[in-house]
C-alpha positions, 0 to 999 in steps of 0.5 A: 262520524259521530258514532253515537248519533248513528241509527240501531239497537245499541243506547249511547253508553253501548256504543261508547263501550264497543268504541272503549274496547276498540280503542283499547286494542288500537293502543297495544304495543305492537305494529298490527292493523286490528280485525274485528269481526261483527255478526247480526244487524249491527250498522251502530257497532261498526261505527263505534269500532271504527270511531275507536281504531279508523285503520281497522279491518271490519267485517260484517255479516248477518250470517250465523256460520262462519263460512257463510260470512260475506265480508262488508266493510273490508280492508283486504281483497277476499273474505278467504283472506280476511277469515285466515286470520285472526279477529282481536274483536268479535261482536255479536247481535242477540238476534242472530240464530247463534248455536253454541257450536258456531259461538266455539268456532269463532272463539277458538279464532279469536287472537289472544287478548282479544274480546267478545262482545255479546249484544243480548236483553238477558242472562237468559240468552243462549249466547250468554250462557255459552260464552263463559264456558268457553275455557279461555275466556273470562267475564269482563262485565256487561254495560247495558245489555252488552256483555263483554269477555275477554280471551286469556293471554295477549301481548300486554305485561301485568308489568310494563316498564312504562305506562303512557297516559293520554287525555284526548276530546275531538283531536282524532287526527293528532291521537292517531299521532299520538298513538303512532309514536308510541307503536315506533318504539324499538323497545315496546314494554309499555301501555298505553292508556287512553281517557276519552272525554266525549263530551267536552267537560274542560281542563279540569275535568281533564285533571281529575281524570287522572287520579280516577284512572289510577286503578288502571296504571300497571306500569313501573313509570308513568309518562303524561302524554296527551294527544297533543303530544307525540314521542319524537324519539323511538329509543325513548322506552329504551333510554327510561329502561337503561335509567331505571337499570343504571341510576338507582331507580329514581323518582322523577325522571326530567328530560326536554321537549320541544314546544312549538317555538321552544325547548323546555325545560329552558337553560335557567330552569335546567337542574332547578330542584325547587318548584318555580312560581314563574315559568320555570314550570309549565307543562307536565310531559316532560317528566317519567315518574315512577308509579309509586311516587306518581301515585303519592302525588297525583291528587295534585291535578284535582284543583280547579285552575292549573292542576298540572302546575299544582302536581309539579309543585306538589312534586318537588314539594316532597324532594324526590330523588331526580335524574336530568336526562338531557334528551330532547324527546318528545313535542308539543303538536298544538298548545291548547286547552282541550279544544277540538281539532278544525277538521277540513 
């Protein structure tokens, strides 16, 4: 389903935010299925939560009080169920007869971390007004005439010890994966962090990408794992932590990954310290950089043809402190260069 395309209120760059937010609560490091919530006319709403996380809970209704809601979208055998729990989203139409006794029920349910997400034409609206005054919840910013907020607390570190990236553009089958080996880590101090190209702008739009997503990396080391690449080893968050605790806190950590025929880095490459201009360097998720250093180097991916060969070379350019953990942790799921998926 093409979100964007389906008939409602909400403009393109809404949808994409609901999608944004959605998607944004799929990735956090915990084994949960999300339940969202949607109250008012909002058919375009829910098919953007369900682009952003398809193994949601949603709920759907037109009603302003909360035990009048009528469960339409549903993953769970009664509305009781449903509303026992927690919603980790809450989206409501502007148009909905919403007082802000009802706004206070349903905030009080949303789970910690979770978000508002207000569909209103003006500051003006009553729901707006009310909204920053429930005490847990802070202002995110509006997109359009969408306002957002999120409830303090949550399951994410200012600090996790890990911060995946991953680049995706029409491959949902392989982000879902991707995100699937994450979430089977025993050790879940990490983010995960998804940059959407919804357009198809190409490999190096894809490049770029990283050094303007720079500002949202929290973690102590930062992994590349786009969504045609999955963890194969569920200790692997484990294993960064006792390399960062034990070896002196190196700057670039290199293990092995299996490339569809192969496993790279290759024997003769195996320990090699300087940048090799023929093969020896050709894919970049097989390094954990720590962020300081990752930071340092980063604008290595803003050339035009081979920004991820240009970073490796950037990268030993400047000598860092390595570690070789000979460990076979993640693979490649297809080699590409940014194609969708052949779904069917």
């Amino acid at each position: 389903m093409d979100f964007r395309s389906v008939s409602g209120e909400l403009s393109v760059k809404e949808r994409v935010a609901i999608r944004d937010v959605a998607l944004a609560i799929r990735v956090w490091p915990q084994r949960f299925v999300p339940m969202f919530v949607a109250l008012g006319p909002c058919s375009d709403a829910i098919a953007a939560m369900r682009a952003g996380s398809p193994e949601a809970t949603i709920a759907a209704s037109t009603a302003s009080d909360p035990k009048d809601v009528v469960a339409v979208y549903t993953d769970v055998s009664t509305a009781h169920e449903q509303f026992s729990a927690q919603p980790h989203l809450l989206f409501i139409d502007g148009d909905s007869d919403f007082c802000g006794e009802a706004l206070s029920v349903w905030t009080d349910r949303l789970c910690p971390g979770g978000y508002l997400l207000v569909h209103a034409h003006s500051e003006e609206s009553n729901l707006i007004r009310h909204a920053p005054s429930e005490s847990e919840l802070t202002n995110s910013g509006c997109v359009g005439g969408l306002w957002l907020f999120r409830k303090e607390g949550g399951c994410t570190k200012k600090t996790p010890l890990v911060s995946f990236v991953t680049r995706t553009y029409q491959r949902p089958r392989q982000l879902g994966l991707n995100i699937a080996s994450l979430k089977a880590q025993g050790d879940m101090d990490y983010e995960h962090l998804v940059i959407v190209d919804d357009d198809g702008k190409g490999l190096f739009a894809a490049n770029k990408s990283l050094p303007e997503a720079k500002d949202r990396i929290r973690g102590q080391y930062v992994m590349i794992l786009d969504d045609d690449d999955a963890l194969l080893d569920p200790g692997f968050v484990g294993g960064i932590r006792s390399i960062e605790h034990f070896k002196g806190k190196p700057q670039l950590i290199v293990f092995k990954i299996w490339r569809l025929t192969e496993i790279v880095p290759s024997g003769q490459y195996w320990g090699l310290e300087q940048y090799d201009e023929g093969n020896g360097h050709r894919v970049c998720n097989c390094y954990c950089v720590r962020k300081d250093f990752f930071l340092e180097t980063i604008d290595g991916f803003g050339v035009p043809r081979a920004g991820d060969q240009n970073w490796q070379k950037v990268m030993y350019g400047l000598q860092p402190s390595i570690y070789w953990w000979d460990h076979l942790a993640s693979y490649n799921m297809r080699i590409g260069r940014s194609e969708p998926e052949r779904e069917g």
